[in-house]
N, CA, C and O atoms as a DFTB+ gen file, in Angstrom:
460 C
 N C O
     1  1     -44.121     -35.469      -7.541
     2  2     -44.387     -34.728      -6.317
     3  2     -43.097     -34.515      -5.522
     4  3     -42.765     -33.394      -5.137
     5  1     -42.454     -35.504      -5.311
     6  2     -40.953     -35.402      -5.017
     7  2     -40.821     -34.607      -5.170
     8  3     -41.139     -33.714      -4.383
     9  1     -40.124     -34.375      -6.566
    10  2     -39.202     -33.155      -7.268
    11  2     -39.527     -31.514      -6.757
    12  3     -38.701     -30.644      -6.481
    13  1     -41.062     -31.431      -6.740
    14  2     -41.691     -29.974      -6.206
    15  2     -40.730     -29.967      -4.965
    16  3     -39.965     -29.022      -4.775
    17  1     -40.798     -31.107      -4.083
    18  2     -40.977     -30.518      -2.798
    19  2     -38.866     -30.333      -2.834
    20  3     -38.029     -29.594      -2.317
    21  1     -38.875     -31.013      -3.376
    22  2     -36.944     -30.882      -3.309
    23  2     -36.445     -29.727      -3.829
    24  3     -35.340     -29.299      -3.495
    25  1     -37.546     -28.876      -5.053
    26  2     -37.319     -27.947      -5.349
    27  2     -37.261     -26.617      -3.977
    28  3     -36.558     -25.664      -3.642
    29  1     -38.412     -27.289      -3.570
    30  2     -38.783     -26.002      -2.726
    31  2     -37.880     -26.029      -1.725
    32  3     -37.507     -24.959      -1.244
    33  1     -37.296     -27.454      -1.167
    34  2     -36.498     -27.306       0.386
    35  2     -34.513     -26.714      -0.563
    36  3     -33.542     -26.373       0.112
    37  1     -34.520     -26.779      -1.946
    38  2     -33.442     -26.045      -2.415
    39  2     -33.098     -24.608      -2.314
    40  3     -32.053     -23.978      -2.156
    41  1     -34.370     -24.309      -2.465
    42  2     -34.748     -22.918      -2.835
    43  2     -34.820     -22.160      -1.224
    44  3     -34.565     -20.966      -1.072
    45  1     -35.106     -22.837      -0.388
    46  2     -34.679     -22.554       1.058
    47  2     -33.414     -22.394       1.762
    48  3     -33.152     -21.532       2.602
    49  1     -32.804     -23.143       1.409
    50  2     -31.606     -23.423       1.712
    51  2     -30.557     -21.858       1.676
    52  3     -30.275     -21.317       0.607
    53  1     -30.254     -21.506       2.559
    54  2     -29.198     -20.448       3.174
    55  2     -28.283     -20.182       1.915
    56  3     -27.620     -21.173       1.609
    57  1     -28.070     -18.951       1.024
    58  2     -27.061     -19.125      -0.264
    59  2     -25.704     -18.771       0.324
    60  3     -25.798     -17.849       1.134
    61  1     -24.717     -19.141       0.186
    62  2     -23.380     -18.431       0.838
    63  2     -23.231     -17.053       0.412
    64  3     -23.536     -16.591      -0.687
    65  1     -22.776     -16.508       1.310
    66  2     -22.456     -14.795       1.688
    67  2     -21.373     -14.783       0.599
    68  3     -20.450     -15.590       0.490
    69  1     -21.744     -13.338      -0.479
    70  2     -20.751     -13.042      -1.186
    71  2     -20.318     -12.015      -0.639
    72  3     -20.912     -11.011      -0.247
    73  1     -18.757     -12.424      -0.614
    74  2     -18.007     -11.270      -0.467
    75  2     -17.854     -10.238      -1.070
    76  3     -17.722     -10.137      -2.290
    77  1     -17.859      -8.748       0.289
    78  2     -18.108      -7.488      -0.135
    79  2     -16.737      -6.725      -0.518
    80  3     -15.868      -6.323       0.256
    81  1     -16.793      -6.617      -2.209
    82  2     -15.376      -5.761      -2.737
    83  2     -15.028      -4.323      -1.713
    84  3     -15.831      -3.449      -1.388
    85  1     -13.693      -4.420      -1.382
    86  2     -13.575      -3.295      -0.705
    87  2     -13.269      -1.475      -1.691
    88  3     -12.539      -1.328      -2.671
    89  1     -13.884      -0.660      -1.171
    90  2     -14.027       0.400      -2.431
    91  2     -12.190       0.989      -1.621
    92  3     -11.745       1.235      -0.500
    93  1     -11.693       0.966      -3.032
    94  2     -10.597       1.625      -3.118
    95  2     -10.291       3.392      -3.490
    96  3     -10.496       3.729      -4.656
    97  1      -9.989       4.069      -2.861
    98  2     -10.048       5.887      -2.958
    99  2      -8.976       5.695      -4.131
   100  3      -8.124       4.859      -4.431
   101  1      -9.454       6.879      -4.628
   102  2      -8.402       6.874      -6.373
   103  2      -7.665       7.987      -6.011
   104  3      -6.929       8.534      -6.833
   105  1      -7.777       8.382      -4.886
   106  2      -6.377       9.641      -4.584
   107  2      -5.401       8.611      -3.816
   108  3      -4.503       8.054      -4.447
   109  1      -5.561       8.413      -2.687
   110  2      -4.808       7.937      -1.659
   111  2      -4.446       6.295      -1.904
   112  3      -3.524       5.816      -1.245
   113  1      -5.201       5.432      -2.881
   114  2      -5.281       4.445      -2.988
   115  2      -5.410       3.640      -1.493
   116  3      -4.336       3.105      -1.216
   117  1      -6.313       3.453      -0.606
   118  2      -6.538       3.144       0.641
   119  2      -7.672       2.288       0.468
   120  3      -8.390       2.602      -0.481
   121  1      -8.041       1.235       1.171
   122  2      -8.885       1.177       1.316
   123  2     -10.111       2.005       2.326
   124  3      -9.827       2.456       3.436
   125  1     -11.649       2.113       1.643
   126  2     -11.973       3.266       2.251
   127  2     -13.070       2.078       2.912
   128  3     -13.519       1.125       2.274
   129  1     -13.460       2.498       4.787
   130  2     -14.198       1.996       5.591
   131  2     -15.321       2.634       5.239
   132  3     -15.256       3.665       4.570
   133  1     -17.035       1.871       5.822
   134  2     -17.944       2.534       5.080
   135  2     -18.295       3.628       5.825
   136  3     -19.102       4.316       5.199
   137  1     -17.869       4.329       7.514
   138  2     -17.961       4.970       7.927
   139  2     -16.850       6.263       7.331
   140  3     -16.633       7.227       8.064
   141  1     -16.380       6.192       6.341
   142  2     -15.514       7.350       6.095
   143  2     -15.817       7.378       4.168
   144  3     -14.999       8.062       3.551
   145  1     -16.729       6.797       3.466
   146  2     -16.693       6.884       2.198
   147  2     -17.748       8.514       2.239
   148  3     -18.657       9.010       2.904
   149  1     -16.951       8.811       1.151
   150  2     -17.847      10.488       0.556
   151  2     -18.082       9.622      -0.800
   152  3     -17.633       8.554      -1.216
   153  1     -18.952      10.538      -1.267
   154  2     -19.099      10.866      -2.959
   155  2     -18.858      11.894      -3.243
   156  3     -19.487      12.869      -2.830
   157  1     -17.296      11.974      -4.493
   158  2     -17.387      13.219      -4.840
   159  2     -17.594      13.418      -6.338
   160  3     -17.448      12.542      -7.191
   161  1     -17.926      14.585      -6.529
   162  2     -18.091      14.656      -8.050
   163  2     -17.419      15.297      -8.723
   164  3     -17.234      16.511      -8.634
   165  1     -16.838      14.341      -9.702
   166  2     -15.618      14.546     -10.471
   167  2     -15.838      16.339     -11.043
   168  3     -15.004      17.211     -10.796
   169  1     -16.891      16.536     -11.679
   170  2     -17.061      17.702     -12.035
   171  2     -18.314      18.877     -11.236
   172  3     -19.441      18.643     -11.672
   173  1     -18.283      20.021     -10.206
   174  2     -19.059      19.638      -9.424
   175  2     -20.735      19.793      -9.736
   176  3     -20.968      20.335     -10.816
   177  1     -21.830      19.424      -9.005
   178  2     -22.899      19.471      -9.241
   179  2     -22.846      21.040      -9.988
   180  3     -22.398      21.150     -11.129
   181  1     -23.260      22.016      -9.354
   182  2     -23.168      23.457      -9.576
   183  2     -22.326      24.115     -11.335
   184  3     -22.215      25.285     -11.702
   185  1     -22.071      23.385     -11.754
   186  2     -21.222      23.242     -13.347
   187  2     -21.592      22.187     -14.265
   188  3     -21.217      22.195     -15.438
   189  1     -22.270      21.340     -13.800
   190  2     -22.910      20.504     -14.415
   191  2     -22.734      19.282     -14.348
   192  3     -23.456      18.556     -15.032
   193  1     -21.652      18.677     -13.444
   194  2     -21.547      17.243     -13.177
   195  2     -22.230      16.224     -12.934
   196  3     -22.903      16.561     -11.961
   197  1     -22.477      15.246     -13.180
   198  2     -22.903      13.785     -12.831
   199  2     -22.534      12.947     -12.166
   200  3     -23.058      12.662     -11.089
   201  1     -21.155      12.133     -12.863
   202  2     -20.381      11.636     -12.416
   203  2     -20.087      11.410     -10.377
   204  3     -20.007      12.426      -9.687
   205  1     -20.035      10.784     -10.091
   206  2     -19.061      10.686      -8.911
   207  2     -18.481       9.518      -8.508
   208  3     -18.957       8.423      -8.812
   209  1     -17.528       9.650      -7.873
   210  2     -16.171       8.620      -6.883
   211  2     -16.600       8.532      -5.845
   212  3     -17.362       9.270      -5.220
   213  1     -16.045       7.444      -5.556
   214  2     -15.984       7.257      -3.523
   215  2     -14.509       7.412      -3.510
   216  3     -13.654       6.770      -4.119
   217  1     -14.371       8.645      -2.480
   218  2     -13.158       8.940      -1.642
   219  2     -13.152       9.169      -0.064
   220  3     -13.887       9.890       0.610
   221  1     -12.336       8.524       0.236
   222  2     -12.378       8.773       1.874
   223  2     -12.724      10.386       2.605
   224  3     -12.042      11.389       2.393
   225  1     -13.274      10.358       3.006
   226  2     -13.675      11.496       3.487
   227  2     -12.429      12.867       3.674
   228  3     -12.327      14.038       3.309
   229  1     -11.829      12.122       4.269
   230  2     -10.268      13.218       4.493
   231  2     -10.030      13.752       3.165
   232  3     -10.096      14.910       2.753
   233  1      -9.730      12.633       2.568
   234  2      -9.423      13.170       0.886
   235  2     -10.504      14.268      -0.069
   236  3     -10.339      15.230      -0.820
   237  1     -11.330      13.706       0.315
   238  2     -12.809      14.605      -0.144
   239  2     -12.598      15.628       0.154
   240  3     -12.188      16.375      -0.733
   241  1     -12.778      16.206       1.615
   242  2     -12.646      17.210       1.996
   243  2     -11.290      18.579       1.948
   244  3     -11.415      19.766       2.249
   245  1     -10.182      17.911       1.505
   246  2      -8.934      17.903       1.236
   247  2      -8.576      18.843       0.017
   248  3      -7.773      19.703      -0.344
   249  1     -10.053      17.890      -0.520
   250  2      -9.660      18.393      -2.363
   251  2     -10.582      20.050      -2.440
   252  3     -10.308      21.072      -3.069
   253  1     -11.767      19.718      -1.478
   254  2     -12.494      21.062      -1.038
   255  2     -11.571      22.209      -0.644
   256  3     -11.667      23.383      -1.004
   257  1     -11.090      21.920      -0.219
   258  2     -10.160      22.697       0.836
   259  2      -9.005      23.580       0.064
   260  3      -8.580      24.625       0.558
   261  1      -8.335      22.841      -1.733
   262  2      -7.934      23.023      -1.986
   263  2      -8.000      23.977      -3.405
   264  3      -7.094      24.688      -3.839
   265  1      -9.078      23.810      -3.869
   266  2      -9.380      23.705      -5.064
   267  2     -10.816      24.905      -5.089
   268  3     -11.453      25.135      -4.062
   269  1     -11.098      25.474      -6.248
   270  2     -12.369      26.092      -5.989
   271  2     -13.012      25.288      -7.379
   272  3     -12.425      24.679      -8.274
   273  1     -14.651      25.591      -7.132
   274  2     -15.366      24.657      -7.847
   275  2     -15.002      24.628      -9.373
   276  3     -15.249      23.617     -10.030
   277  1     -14.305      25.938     -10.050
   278  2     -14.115      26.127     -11.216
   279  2     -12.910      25.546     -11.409
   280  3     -12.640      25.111     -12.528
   281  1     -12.084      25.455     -10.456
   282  2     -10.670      24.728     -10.805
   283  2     -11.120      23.385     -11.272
   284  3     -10.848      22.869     -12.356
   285  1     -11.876      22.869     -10.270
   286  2     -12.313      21.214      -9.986
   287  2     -12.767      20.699     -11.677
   288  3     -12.419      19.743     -12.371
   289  1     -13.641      21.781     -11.882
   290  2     -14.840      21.661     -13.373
   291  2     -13.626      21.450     -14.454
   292  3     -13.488      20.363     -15.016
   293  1     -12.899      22.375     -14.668
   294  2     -12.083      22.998     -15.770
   295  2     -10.694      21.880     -15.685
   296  3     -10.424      21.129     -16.622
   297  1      -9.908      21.929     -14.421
   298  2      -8.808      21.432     -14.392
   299  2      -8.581      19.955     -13.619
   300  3      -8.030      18.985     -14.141
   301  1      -9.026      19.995     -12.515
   302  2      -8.962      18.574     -11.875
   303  2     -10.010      17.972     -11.657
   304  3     -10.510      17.828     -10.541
   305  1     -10.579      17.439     -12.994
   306  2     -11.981      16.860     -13.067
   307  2     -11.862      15.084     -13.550
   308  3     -12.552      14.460     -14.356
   309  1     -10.613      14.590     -12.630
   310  2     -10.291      13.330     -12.841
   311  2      -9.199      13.383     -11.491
   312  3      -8.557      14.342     -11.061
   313  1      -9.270      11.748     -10.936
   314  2      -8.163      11.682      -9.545
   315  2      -7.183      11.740     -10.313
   316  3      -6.859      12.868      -9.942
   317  1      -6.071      11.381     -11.424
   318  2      -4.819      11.238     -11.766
   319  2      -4.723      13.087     -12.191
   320  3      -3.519      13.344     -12.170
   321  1      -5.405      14.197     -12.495
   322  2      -4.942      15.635     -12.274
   323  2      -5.032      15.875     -10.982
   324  3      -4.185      16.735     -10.739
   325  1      -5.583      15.591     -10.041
   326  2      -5.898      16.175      -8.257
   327  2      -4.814      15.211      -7.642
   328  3      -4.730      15.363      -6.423
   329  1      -3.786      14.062      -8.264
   330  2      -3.015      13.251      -7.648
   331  2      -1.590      14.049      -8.194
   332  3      -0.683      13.889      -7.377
   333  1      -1.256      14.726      -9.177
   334  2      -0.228      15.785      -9.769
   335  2      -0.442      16.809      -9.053
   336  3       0.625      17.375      -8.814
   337  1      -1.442      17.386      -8.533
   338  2      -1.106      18.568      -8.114
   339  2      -0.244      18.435      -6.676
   340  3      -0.634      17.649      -5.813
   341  1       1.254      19.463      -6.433
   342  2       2.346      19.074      -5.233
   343  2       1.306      19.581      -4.040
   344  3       1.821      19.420      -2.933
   345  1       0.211      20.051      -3.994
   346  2       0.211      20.216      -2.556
   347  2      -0.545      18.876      -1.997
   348  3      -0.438      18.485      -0.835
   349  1      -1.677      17.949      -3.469
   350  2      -2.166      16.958      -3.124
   351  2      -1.435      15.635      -3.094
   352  3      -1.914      14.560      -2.730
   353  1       0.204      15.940      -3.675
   354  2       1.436      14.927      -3.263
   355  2       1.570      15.099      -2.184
   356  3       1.245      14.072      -1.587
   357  1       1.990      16.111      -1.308
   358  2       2.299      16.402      -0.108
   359  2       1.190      15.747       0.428
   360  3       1.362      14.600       0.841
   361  1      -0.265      16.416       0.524
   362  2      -1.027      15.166       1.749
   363  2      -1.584      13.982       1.530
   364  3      -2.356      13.421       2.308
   365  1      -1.217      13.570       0.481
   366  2      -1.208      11.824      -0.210
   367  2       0.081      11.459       0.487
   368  3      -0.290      10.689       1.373
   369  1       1.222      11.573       0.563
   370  2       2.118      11.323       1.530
   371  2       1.918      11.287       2.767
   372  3       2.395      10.357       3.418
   373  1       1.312      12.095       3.261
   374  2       1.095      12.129       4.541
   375  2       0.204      11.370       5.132
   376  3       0.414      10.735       6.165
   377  1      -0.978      11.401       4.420
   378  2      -2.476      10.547       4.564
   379  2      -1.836       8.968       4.784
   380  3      -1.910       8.253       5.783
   381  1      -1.162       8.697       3.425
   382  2      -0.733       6.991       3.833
   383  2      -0.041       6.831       4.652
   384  3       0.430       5.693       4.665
   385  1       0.402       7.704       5.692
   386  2       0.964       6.630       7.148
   387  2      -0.367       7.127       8.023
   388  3      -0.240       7.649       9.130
   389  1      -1.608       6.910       7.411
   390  2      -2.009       7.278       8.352
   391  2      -3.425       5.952       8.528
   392  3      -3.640       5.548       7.385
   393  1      -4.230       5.332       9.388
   394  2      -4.792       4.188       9.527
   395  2      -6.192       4.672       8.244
   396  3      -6.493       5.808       7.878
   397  1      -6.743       3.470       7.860
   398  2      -7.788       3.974       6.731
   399  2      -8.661       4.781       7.176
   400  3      -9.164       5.656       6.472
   401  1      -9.039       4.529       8.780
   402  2     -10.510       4.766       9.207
   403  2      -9.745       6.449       9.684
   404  3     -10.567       7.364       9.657
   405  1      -8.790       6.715       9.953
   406  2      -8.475       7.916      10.371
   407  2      -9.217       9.158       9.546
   408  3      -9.375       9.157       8.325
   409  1      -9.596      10.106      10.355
   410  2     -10.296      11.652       9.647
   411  2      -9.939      12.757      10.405
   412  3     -10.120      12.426      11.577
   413  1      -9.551      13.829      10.356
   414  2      -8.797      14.913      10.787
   415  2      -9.644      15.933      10.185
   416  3      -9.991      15.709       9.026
   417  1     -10.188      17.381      10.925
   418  2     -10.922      18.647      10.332
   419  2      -9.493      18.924       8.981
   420  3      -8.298      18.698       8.793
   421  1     -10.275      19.333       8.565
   422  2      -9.155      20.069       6.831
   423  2      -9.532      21.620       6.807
   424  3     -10.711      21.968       6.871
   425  1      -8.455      22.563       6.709
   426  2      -9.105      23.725       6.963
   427  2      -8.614      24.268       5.512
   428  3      -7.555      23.870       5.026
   429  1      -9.366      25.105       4.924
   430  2      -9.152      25.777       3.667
   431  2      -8.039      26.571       3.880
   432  3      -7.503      27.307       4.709
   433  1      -7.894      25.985       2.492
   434  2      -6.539      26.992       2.007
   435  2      -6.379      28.437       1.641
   436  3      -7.140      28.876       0.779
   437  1      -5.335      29.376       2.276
   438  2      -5.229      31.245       2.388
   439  2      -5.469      31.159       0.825
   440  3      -6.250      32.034       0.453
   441  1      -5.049      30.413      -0.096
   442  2      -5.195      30.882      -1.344
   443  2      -6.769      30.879      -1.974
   444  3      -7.300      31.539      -2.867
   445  1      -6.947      30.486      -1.642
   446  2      -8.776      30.402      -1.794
   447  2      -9.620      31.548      -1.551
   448  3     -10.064      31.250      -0.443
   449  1     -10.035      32.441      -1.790
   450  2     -11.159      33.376      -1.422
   451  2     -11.959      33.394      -1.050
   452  3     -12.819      33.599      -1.907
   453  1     -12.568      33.223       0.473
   454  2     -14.465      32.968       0.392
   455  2     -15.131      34.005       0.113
   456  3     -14.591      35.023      -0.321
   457  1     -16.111      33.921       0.275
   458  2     -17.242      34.893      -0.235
   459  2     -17.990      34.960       1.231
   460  3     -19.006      35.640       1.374
C-alpha cells in the first residue's frame, strides 16, 4: 500500500522546466523572438511547396520584397541561395547591427512588377 501511495505523491511532484531552444533565422543567423518569428516557405505555397522555416519577420518580408514567387520556386528555394544573392548580403549586413526584436516596413523592390 505504501508503494501506491509513493507512487502517486511522485507522480505529483512539479517536473523541472525544460529549457526552450531558441529558433535561429537561417538568413540573418539571429536569434528570432516569438513576437517576430514568420514561416516561410522555402518553395512558395502557390508552386507547390510544403516545406517551411522560421525567419524573423524583417527577413521574411525582405525576401518578399525581393524576389517574385517564381524566382523563390526555381532559384532561391533554400536560405544558403537567398544568403548569395548581393542585395540579400547588403541587408544581412545591415539587419545584424540591428537588436533581434527590431522590425522595420520593407518596401518592394522597382525591379519587381506588380500586377
Amino acid at each position: 500500500m505504501l508503494g501506491k501511495i509513493r507512487q502517486k505523491l511522485i507522480s505529483l511532484k512539479p517536473k523541472p522546466l525544460q529549457k526552450v531552444l531558441e529558433t535561429v533565422c537561417p538568413i540573418c543567423d539571429r536569434p528570432i523572438p516569438e513576437s517576430q518569428k514568420d514561416a516561410h516557405h522555402l518553395v512558395p505555397k502557390s508552386k507547390g511547396g510544403k516545406t517551411t522555416e522560421y525567419l524573423h519577420r524583417i527577413c521574411h518580408r525582405q525576401i518578399h520584397a525581393l524576389f517574385t514567387e517564381t524566382e523563390l520556386a526555381i532559384q532561391f528555394n533554400t536560405a544558403s541561395n537567398l544568403q548569395e544573392h548581393p542585395e540579400m548580403q547588403r541587408f544581412i549586413r545591415w539587419v545584424k547591427s540591428k537588436p533581434n526584436h527590431f522590425y522595420e516596413k520593407t518596401r518592394k523592390s522597382a525591379r519587381i512588377k506588380t500586377s
